[in-house]
C-alpha positions in Angstrom: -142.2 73.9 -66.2 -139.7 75.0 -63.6 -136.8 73.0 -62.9 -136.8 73.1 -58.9 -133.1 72.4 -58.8 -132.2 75.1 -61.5 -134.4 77.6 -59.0 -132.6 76.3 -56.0 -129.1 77.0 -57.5 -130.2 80.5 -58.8 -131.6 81.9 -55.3 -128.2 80.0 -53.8 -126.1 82.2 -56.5 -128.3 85.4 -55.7 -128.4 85.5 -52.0 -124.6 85.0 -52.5 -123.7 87.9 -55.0 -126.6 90.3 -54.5 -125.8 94.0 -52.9 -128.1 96.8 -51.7 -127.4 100.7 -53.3 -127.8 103.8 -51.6 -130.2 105.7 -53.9 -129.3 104.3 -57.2 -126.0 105.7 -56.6 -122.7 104.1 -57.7 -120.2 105.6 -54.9 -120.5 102.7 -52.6 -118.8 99.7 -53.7 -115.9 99.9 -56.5 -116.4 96.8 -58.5 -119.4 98.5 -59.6 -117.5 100.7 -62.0 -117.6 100.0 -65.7 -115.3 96.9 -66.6 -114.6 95.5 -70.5 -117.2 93.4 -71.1 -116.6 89.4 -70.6 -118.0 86.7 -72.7 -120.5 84.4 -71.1 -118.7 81.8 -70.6 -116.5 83.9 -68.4 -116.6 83.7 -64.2 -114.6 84.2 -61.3 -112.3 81.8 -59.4 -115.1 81.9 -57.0 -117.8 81.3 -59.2 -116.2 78.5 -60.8 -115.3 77.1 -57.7 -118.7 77.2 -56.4 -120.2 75.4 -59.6 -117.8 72.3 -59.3 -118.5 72.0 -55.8 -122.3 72.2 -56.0 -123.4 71.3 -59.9 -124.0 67.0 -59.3 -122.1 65.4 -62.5 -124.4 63.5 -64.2 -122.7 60.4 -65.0 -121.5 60.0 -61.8 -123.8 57.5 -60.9 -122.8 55.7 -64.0 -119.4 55.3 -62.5 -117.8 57.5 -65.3 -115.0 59.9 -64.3 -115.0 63.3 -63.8 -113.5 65.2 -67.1 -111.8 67.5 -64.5 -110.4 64.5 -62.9 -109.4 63.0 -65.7 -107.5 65.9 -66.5 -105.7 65.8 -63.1 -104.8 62.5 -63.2 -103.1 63.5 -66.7 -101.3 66.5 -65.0 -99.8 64.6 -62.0 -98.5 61.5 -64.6 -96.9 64.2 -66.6 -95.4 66.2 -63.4 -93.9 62.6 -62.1 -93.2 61.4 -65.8 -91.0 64.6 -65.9 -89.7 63.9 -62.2 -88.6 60.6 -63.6 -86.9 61.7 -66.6 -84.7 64.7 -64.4 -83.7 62.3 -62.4 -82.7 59.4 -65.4 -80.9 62.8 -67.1 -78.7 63.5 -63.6 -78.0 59.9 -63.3 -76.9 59.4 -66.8 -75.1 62.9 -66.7 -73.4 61.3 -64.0 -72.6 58.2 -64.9 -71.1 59.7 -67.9 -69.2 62.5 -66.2 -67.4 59.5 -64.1 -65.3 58.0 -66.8 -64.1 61.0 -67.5 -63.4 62.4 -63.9 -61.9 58.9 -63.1 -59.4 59.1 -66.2 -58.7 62.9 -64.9 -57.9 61.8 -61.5 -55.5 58.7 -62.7 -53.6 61.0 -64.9 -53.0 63.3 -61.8 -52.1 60.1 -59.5 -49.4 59.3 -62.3 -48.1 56.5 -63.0 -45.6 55.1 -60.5 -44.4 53.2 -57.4 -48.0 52.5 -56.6 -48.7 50.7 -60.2 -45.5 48.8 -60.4 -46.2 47.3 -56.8 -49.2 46.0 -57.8 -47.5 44.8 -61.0 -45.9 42.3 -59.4 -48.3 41.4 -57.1 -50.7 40.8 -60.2 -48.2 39.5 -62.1 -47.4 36.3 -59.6 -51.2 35.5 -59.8 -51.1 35.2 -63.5 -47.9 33.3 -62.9 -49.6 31.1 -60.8 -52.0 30.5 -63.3 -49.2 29.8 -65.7 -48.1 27.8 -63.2 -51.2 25.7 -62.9 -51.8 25.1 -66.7 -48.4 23.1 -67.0 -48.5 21.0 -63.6 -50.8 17.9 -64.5 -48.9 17.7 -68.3 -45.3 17.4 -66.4 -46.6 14.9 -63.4 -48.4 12.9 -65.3 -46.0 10.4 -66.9 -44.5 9.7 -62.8 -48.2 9.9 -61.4 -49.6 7.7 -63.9 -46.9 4.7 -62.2 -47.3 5.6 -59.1 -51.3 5.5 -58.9 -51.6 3.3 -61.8 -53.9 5.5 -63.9 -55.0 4.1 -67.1 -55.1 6.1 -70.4 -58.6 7.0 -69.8 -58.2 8.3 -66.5 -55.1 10.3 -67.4 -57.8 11.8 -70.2 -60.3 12.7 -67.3 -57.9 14.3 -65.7 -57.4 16.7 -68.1 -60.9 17.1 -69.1 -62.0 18.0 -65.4 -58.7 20.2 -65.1 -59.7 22.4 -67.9 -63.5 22.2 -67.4 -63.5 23.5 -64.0 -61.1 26.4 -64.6 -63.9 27.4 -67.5 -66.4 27.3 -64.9 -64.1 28.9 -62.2 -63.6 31.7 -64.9 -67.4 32.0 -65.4 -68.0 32.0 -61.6 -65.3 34.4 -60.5 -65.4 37.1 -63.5 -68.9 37.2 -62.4 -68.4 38.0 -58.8 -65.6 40.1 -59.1 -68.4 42.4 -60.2 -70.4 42.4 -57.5 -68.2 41.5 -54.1 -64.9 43.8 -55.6 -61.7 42.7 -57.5 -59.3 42.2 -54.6 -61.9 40.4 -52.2 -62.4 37.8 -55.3 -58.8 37.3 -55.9 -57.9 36.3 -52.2 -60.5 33.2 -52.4 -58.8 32.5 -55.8 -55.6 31.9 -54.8 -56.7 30.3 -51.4 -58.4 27.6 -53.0 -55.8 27.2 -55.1 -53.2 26.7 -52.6 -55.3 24.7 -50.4 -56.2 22.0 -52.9 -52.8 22.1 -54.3 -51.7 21.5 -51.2 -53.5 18.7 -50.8 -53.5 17.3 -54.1 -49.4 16.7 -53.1 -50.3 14.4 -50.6 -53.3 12.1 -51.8 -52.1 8.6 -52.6 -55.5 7.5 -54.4 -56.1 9.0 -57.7 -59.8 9.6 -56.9 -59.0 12.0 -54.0 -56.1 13.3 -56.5 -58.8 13.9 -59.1 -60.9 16.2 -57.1 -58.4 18.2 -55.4 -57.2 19.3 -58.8 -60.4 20.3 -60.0 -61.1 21.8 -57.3 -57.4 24.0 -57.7 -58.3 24.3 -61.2 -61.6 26.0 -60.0 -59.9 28.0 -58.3 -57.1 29.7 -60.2 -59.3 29.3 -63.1 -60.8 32.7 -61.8 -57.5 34.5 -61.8 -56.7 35.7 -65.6 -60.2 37.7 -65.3 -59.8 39.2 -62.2 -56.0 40.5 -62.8 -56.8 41.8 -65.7 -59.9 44.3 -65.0 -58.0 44.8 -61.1 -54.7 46.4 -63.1 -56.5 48.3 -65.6 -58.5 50.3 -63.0 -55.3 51.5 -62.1 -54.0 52.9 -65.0 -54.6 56.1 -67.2 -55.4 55.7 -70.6 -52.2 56.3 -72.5 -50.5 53.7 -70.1 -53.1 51.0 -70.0 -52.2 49.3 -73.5 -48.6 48.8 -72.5 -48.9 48.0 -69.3 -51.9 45.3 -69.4 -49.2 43.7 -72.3 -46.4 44.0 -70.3 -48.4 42.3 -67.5 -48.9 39.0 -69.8 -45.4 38.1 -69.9 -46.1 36.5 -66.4 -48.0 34.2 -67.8 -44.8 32.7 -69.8 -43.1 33.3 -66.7 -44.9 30.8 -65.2 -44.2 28.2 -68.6 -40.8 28.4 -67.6 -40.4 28.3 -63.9 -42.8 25.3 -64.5 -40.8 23.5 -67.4 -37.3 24.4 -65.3 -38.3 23.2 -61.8 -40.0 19.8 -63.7 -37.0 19.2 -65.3 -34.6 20.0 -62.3 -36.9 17.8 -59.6 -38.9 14.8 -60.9 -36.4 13.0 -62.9 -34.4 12.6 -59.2 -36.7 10.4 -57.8 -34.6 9.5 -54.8 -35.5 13.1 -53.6 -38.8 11.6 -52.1 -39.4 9.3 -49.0 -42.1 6.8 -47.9 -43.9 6.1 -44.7 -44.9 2.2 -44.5 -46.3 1.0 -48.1 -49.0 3.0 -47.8 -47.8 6.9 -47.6 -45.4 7.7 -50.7 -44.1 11.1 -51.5 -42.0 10.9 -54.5 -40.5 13.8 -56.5 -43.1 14.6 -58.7 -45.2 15.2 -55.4 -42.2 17.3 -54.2 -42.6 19.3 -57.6 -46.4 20.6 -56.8 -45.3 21.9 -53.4 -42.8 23.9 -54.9 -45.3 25.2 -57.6 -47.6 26.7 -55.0 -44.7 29.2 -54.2 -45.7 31.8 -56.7 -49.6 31.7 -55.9 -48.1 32.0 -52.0 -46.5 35.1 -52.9 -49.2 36.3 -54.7 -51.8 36.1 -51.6 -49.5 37.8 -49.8 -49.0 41.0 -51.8 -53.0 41.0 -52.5 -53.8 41.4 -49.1 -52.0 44.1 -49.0 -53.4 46.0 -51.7 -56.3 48.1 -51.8 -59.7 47.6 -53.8 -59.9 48.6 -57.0 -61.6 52.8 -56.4 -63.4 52.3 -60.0 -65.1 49.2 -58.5 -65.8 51.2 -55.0 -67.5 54.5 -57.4 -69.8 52.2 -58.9 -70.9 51.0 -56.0 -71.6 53.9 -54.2 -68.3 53.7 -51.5 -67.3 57.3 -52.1 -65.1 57.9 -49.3 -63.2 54.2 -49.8 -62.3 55.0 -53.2 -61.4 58.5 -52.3 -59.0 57.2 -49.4 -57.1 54.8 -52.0 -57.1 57.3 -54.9 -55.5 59.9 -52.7 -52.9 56.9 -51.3 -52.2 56.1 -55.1 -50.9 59.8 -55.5 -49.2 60.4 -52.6 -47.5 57.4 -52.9 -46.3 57.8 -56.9 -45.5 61.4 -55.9 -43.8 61.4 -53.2 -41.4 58.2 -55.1 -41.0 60.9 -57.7 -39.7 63.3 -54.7 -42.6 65.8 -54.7 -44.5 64.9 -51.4 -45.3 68.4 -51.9 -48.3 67.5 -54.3 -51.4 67.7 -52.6 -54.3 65.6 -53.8 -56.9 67.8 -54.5 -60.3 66.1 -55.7 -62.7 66.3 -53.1 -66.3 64.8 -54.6 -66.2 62.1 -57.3 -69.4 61.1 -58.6 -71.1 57.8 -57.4 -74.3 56.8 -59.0 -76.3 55.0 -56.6 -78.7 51.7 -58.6 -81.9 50.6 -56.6 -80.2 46.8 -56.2 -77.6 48.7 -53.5 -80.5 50.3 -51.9 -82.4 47.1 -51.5 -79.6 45.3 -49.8 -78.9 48.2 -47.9 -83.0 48.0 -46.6 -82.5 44.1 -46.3 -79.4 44.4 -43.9 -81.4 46.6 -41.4 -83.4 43.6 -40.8 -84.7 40.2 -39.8 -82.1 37.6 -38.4 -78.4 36.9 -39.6 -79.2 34.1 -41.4 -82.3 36.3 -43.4 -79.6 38.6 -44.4 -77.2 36.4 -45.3 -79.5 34.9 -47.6 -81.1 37.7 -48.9 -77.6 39.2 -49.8 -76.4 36.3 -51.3 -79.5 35.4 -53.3 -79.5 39.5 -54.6 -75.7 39.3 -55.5 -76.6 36.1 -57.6 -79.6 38.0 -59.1 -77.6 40.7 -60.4 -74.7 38.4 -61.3 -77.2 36.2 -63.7 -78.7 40.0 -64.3 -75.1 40.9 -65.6 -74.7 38.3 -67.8 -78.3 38.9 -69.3 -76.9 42.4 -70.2 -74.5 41.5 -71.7 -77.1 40.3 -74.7 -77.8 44.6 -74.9 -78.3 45.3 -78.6 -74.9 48.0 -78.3 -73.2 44.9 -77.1 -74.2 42.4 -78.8 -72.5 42.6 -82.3 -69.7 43.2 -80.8 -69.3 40.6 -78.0 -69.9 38.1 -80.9 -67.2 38.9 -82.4 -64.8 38.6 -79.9 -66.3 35.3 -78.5 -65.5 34.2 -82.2 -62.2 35.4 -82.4 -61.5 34.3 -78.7 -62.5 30.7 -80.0 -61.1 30.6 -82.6 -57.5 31.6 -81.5 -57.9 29.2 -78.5 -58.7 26.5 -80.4 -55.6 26.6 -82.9 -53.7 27.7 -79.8 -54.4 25.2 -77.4 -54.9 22.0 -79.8 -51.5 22.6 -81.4 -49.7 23.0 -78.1 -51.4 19.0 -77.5 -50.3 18.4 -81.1 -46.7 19.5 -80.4 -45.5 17.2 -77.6 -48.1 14.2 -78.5 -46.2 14.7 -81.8 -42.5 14.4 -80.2 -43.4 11.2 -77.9 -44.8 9.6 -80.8 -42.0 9.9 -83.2 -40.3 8.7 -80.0 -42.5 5.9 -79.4 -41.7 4.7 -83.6 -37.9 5.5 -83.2 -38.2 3.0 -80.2 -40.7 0.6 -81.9 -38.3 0.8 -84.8 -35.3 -0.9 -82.4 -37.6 -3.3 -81.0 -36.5 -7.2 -80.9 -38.7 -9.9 -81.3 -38.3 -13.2 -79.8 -40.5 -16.3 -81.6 -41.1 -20.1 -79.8 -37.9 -20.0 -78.3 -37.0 -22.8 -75.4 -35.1 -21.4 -72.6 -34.7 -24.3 -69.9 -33.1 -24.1 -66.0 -31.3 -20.1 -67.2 -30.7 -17.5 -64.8 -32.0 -14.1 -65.9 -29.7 -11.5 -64.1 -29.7 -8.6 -66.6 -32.2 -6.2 -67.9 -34.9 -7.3 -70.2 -35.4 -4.2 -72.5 -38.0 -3.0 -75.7 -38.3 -6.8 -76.6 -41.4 -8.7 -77.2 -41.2 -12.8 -76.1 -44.3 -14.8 -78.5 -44.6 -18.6 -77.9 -41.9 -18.8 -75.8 -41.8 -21.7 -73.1 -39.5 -21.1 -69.9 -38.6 -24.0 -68.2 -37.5 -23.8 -64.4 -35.8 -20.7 -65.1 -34.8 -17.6 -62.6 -35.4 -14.0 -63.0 -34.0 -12.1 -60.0 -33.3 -8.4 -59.2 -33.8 -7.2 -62.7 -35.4 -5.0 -64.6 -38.1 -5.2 -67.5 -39.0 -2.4 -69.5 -41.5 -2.2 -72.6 -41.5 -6.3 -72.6 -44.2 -8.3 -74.0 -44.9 -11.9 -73.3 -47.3 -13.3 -75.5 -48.8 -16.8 -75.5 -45.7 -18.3 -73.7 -45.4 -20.7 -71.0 -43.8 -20.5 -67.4 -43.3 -23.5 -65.5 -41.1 -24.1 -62.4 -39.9 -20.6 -62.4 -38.7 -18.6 -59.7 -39.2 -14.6 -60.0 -37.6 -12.0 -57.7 -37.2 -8.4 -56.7 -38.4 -7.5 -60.4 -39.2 -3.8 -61.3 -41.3 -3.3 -64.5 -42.4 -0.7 -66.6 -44.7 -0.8 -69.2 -43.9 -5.2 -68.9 -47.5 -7.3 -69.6 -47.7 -11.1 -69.9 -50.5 -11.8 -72.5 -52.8 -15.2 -72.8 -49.7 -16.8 -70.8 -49.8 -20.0 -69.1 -47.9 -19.7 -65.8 -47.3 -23.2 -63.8 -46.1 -24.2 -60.4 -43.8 -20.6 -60.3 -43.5 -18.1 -57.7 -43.1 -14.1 -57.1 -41.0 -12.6 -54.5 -41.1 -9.1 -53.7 -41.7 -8.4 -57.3 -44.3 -5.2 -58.9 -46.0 -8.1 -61.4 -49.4 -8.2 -60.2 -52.9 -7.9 -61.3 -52.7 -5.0 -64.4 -49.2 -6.9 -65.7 -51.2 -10.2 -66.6 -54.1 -10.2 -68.9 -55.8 -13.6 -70.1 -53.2 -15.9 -68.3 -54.0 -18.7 -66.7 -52.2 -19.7 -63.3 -51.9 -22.7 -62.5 -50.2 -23.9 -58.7 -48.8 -20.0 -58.4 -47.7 -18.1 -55.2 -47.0 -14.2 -54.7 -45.5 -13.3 -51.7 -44.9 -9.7 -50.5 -46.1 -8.6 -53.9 -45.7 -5.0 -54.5 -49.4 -3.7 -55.5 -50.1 -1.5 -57.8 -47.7 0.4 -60.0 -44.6 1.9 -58.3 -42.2 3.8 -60.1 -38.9 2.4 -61.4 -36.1 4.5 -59.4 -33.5 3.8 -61.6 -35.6 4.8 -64.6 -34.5 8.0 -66.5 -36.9 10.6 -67.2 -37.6 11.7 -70.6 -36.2 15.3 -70.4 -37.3 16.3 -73.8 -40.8 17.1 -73.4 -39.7 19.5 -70.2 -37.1 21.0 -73.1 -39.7 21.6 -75.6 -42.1 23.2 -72.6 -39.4 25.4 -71.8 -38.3 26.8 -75.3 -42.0 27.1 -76.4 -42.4 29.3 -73.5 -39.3 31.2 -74.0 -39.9 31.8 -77.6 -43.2 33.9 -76.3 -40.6 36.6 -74.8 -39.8 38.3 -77.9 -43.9 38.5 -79.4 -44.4 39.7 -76.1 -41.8 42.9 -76.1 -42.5 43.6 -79.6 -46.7 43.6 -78.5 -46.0 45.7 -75.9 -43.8 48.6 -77.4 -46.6 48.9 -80.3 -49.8 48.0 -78.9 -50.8 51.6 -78.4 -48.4 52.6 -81.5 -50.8 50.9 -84.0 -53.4 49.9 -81.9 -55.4 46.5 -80.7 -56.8 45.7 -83.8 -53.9 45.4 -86.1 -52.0 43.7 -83.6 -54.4 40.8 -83.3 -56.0 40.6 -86.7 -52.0 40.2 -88.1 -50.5 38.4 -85.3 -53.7 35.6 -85.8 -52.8 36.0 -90.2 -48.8 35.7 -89.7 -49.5 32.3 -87.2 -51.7 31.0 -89.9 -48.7 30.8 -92.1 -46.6 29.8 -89.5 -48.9 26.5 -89.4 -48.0 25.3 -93.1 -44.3 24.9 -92.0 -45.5 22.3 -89.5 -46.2 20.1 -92.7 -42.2 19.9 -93.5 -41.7 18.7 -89.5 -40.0 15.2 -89.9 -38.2 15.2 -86.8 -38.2 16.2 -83.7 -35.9 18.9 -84.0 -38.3 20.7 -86.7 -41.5 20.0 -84.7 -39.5 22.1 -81.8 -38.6 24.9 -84.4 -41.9 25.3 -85.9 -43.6 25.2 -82.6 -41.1 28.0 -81.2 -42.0 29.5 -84.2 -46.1 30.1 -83.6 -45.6 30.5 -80.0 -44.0 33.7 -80.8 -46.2 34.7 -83.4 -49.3 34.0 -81.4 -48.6 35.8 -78.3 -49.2 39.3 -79.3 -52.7 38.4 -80.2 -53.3 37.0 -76.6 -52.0 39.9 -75.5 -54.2 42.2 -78.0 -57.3 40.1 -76.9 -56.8 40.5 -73.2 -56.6 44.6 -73.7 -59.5 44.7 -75.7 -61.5 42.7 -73.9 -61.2 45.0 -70.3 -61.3 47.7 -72.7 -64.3 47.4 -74.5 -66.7 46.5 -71.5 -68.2 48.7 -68.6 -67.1 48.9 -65.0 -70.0 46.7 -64.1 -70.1 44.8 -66.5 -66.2 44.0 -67.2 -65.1 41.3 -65.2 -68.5 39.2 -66.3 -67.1 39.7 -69.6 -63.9 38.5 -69.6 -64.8 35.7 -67.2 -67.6 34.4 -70.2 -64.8 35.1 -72.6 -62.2 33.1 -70.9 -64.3 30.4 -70.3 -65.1 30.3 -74.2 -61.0 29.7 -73.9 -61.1 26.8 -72.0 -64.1 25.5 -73.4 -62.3 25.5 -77.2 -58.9 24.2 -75.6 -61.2 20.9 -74.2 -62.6 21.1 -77.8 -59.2 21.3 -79.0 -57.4 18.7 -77.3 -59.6 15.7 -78.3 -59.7 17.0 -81.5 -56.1 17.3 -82.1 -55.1 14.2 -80.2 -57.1 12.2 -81.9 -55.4 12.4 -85.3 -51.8 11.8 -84.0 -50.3 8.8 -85.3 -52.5 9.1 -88.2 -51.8 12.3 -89.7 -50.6 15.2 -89.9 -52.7 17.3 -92.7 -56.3 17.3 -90.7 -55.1 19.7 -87.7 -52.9 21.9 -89.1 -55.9 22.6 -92.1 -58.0 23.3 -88.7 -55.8 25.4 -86.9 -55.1 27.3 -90.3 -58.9 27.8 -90.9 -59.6 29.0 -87.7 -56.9 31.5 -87.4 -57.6 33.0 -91.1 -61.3 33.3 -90.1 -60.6 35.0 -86.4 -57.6 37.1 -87.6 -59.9 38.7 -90.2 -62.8 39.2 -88.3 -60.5 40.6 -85.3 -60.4 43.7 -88.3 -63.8 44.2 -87.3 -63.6 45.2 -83.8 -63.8 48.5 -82.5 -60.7 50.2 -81.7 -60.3 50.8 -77.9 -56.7 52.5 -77.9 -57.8 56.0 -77.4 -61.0 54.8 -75.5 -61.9 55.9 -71.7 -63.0 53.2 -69.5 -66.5 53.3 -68.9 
C-alpha cells in the first residue's frame, strides 16, 4: 500500500525539478550534459535543504533532539570554547610580557635622584616603625608611677601593643593591594600620629591603653607597605641592595629611640602640671618628640607618586605612564642628560572582570550603594587574595617562609625580652643582696628626717614618732605597729606597709594611700590632702642602663647591616639567611657564660649583629618571591606571623627569668638551627623579575 505522505513528497520533489525538451534534444539546458556519476546518497545544497525543512523528524514529538541540532550546539561550544581560550592565551601573553616590559622600562628610567628621594621618604616610615616598637619598653617604668599600673596591666599593654600591629600588618598588606601602596601608607602614618598624639596626653591608663593600640594598628601596617612600594621602583640588579640598604632605618629608629629616652625622661622637671588632675611629665614629653620621624614621613609620601606597577595591574595605563616617564626625566636629567627622551608609549595592562564590575557598579544607584558595593568588592578580593595565596605553585613555598619567618622571630624577639629582663634582674639581686633588715625594734617619740632606703622594718612598733619631708624607697613594713605618729610630705617608691596596725596617726600631704597599705588595720587615722595614686619621685634617678643596652643593641645591627647589603646580590638571599640564622645559633651558647651584666650586653651585641642580615634577606625575598597582586598580602600575612611569634616569645621567655637560664637559650637555639636550614630550601629570587 501507498504511503500518502511518501506520494505527497515525490510530486512536491517533481513538480520542483522536472523540465520539458524540445524533441528529445539535449541543446537546451546545460546541466543536461553528461556529469561523473554521484552515489545515491549524493544531493544538492538545495535538495538537502529542502529535505530538512520538509521531512517531519520522527522523534520530535518525543521531545528528543534533532541530530543536526545537536551537532550545532557542539559546533557553537567549540567556536566560543576556542573564543575563550584566544582570549585566556592574549591575557596570559600579556600578563607575562609585563614583567618583562616593566623591568625594561626601569632599567631605562635608571637608577637615581628619583629612587634616593623616595629612599628617605620610605626610610622615615620604617623609622617610625622602629620608632614605635621601643616607645612603651622605655615609658613604661615612669608611666607605671604615674598611672599606677600594676604588673598585669603593664603585661596588657604589651600584649595589645604587639597584637594589633599583627593585625594592622594583616589589614594593611592586604589593602595596599587593592586601594595602591602610597594611598595605604598615608592612613598608616596618620593614625599613627593621631593616636600617638593623643596617647601623650591621656592621664587614665584605660584611655592610654587604647590610644596605643590603636597607634600600634596603625604603624603596624608600615614594614609591608614600604617594602613592596620601594621595590616597584627598582630594576632588578639594584633591588637586593637597595631593599637592604633600606632596613637600616629600622635600627635607625632603635637609636634615635634609646638616645632621646635617655636624654629626656630621666629630667623629670622638664614637665608641668595643670591642677592635680592634668600632668605632663617627661616621659610624656618623650612620645611627642617620637612622632617627629612618622611627621616627616607623611610629608614626603604625599608627595610621591603611586607605585606604576600597582597602577599596570590595575588597568590605569596613562597614570603609570605619566609617573614612569617623571622617574626618567627626573634621574636623567640629575645625571645631566635632559636630553633623554622617554620613549615607551603603550605598556601592557591586563584588565580582570572584578575592575569591570566596580567600574559597572559606580555608574549606578545612589552614593551610599556605591560606596558599599566598592567597599564590600575590595574586601571580596582582599579575602579572595589571601585564599590564593593557598595556590598549589605557592603553597610549598609560602610554608616555608612562614616557618622560617617564625622561627627567626621567635628567637629574635624573645631574646631581645630575655636581654633587658635579664640585666634588671641581676640588678634587682645586686640590690636585694645590700638589703637591711630591721627585726622588733622599739623606736619611741624619733624624728625621721632622712631617707629611708632598700630596708625592710618586721615587728617593729613606732611610738609617737615623726616622719617628715622624706623619702622611702623599696621599704617594707611588715607586721609593725604605728601609734601617735605624725607623717608628712613623704614621697615613696616601691614603699608598702603589710598586715600593720596603724593607731591614732595622721598623713599630711603625703603619696601613702590605698595601693601602699595592704591587710592593715587603721584605727582613729586621718589623711589630709593625700596625694592619690602613684606620682613619680622627682628626685629619683633613672636607671640609664636599660636605655644603654637599647642603644648598643641597635648599634651593633650597623655592621650586619653593611656587610648584608654589599653581598646580598653577590651570593644571593638564600645563603645570606640560611647562615646568618646558623652563625646566631652559635652566637646563643655564649649567652650561657653571661654572669654579669657586662657579658649579657656583649653577647646580646653580639646576635643583634649576626641576626640582622637574615631580617634583611627575609624582607627581599619575601617582595621578591610574590606577584604584583598578590605581594603586599603576602608580606602583610608574613609579618603578622612576626608579631604573632614575638607575643609567643615574650611570655615564653619572660617567664623563665629568675629561674634559669638553659630553657630559652635551648629554644632560641632550636628554632634558629631549624629555620636557618630550611631557609636552604627557598628558591632563589636574585636574578628573578618581579611578576
Amino acid at each position: 500500500m501507498d504511503d500518502p505522505y511518501q506520494n505527497n513528497v515525490n510530486q512536491q520533489m517533481g513538480g520542483e525539478y522536472t523540465y520539458t525538451q524540445d524533441g528529445g534534444g539535449q541543446d537546451g539546458y546545460p546541466y543536461q550534459t553528461d556529469y561523473p556519476p554521484q552515489d545515491e546518497d549524493a544531493a544538492s545544497d538545495a535538495t538537502e535543504g529542502a529535505d530538512e525543512d520538509n521531512q517531519m523528524y520522527e522523534g520530535e514529538y518525543q521531545g528528543i533532539p534533532h541530530p543536526d541540532e545537536i551537532k550545532e550546539a557542539r559546533r557553537a561550544a567549540r567556536v566560543e570554547a576556542r573564543r575563550k581560550a584566544r582570549m585566556a592565551a592574549q591575557q596570559e601573553e600579556e600578563e607575562e610580557n609585563l614583567p618583562e616590559q616593566y623591568e625594561i622600562i626601569m632599567e631605562d628610567c635608571g637608577h637615581g635622584r628619583f629612587q634616593w628621594m623616595l629612599f628617605f621618604v620610605l626610610g622615615l616610615a620604617l623609622m617610625a616603625d622602629g620608632v614605635d616598637g621601643f616607645v612603651v619598653g622605655f615609658v613604661m617604668p615612669s608611666a607605671e608611677k604615674d598611672m599606677c599600673i600594676s604588673n598585669s596591666d603593664k603585661g596588657l599593654l604589651g600584649l595589645l601593643v604587639y597584637v594589633a600591629m599583627m593585625v594592622g600588618a594583616l589589614v594593611w598588606g592586604g589593602l595596599c593591594d587593592k586601594m595602591g601602596r602610597r594611598k595605604c601608607l598615608i592612613y598608616v602614618l596618620s593614625i599613627d600620629l593621631i593616636f600617638s598624639f593623643l596617647s601623650c596626653f591621656a592621664q587614665g591608663y584605660g584611655f592610654f591603653l587604647f590610644f596605643r593600640f590603636c597607634s600600634g594598628f596603625g604603624i603596624g601596617g608600615a614594614i609591608p607597605i614600604v617594602y613592596t612600594y620601594f621595590a616597584e621602583f627598582l630594576q632588578m640588579d639594584k633591588r637586593g641592595e637597595h631593599l637592604s640598604w633600606l632596613c637600616m632605618f629600622w635600627m635607625l629608629g632603635g637609636l634615635y629611640a634609646s638616645f632621646t629616652a635617655w636624654g629626656i625622661i630621666p629630667h623629670y622637671g622638664w614637665g608641668f602640671a595643670i591642677g592635680t588632675e592634668f600632668q605632663m611629665h617627661s616621659w610624656r614629653l618623650f612620645i611627642l618628640v617620637c612622632l617627629l620621624p612618622a611627621l616627616a614621613a607623611l610629608v614626603g609620601v604625599i608627595f610621591m607618586p603611586e607605585s606604576p606597577r600597582f597602577l599596570l595591574e590595575n588597568a590605569r595605563h596613562d597614570e603609570a605612564w605619566m609617573i614612569l616617564r617623571k622617574v626618567h626625566d627626573t634621574n636623567w636629567k640629575a645625571k645631566g642628560e635632559p636630553e633623554r627622551v622617554f620613549t615607551v608609549t603603550n605598556i601592557n595592562t591586563p584588565k580582570t572582570q572584578e575592575d569591570e564590575f566596580i567600574e559597572i557598579q559606580s555608574d549606578t544607584g545612589t552614593a551610599f550603594q556605591r560606596w558599599t558595593v566598592r567597599h564590600l568588592t575590595m574586601l571580596q578580593q582582599v579575602m579572595a587574595n589571601i585564599m590564593s595565596l593557598s595556590a598549589p605553585e605557592l603553597r610549598l613555598q609560602g610554608l616555608f617562609l612562614v616557618i622560617v619567618w617564625f622561627c627567626l622571630a621567635f628567637s629574635y624577639h624573645g631574646l631581645g625580652v630575655w636581654f633587658p629582663d635579664m640585666i634588671k634582674y641581676m640588678q634587682f639581686e645586686e640590690y636585694e643582696a645590700k638589703v637591711r633588715v630591721f627585726h622588733r625594734e622599739r623606736v619611741e617619740r624619733f624624728h625621721f628626717n632622712f631617707s629611708l632606703v632598700n630596708q625592710i622594718h618586721r615587728e617593729g612598733e613606732y611610738i609617737h614618732d615623726k616622719f617628715a619631708n622624706i623619702e622611702m624607697k623599696s621599704v617594707k613594713f611588715e607586721n609593725s605597729l604605728f601609734e601617735n605618729c605624725y607623717f608628712e610630705d613623704i614621697r615613696s617608691t616601691n614603699t608598702f606597709f603589710e598586715n600593720c596596725t596603724i593607731k591614732n596617726s595622721i598623713f599630711y600631704n603625703t603619696d601613702l594611700w590605698q595601693e601602699k597599705f595592704k591587710n592593715c588595720q587603721m584605727e582613729n587615722t586621718t589623711f589630709l590632702h593625700p596625694k592619690k595614686g602613684c606620682h613619680l619621685n622627682f628626685n629619683e634617678e633613672n636607671d640609664i642602663v636599660i636605655y644603654m643596652v637599647s642603644f648598643l643593641g641597635s648599634l651593633a645591627v650597623l655592621p650586619g647591616n653593611i656587610i648584608s647589603a654589599l653581598f646580598m646580590d653577590k651570593i644571593g638571599r638564600i645563603r645570606i639567611i640560611g647562615g646568618s640564622m646558623l652563625v646566631s645559633s652559635a652566637c646563643t651558647f655564649l649567652l650561657l657564660l653571661s654572669f654579669s651584666q657586662g657579658a649579657v650586653i656583649c653577647w646580646q651585641c653580639l646576635f643583634y649583629g649576626a641576626s640582622v642580615a637574615a631580617w634583611n634577606g627575609l624582607e627581599v625575598i619575601s617582595v621578591e618571591l610574590y606577584p604584583s597582586s598578590k605581594r603586599g598580602t603576602a608580606f602583610g600575612i608574613l609579618n603578622g606571623i612576626c608579631k604573632f611569634a614575638a607575643i609567643i616569645a615574650s611570655f615564653i621567655f619572660a617567664a623563665f627569668i629568675g629561674i634559669t637560664k638553659i630553657i630559652p637559650i635551648f629554644l632560641a637555639f632550636s628554632a634558629l638551627v631549624c629555620g636557618g636550614l630550611l631557609a636552604l630550601k627557598l628558591p632563589e629570587t636574585r636574578e628573578k623579575i618581579l611578576s
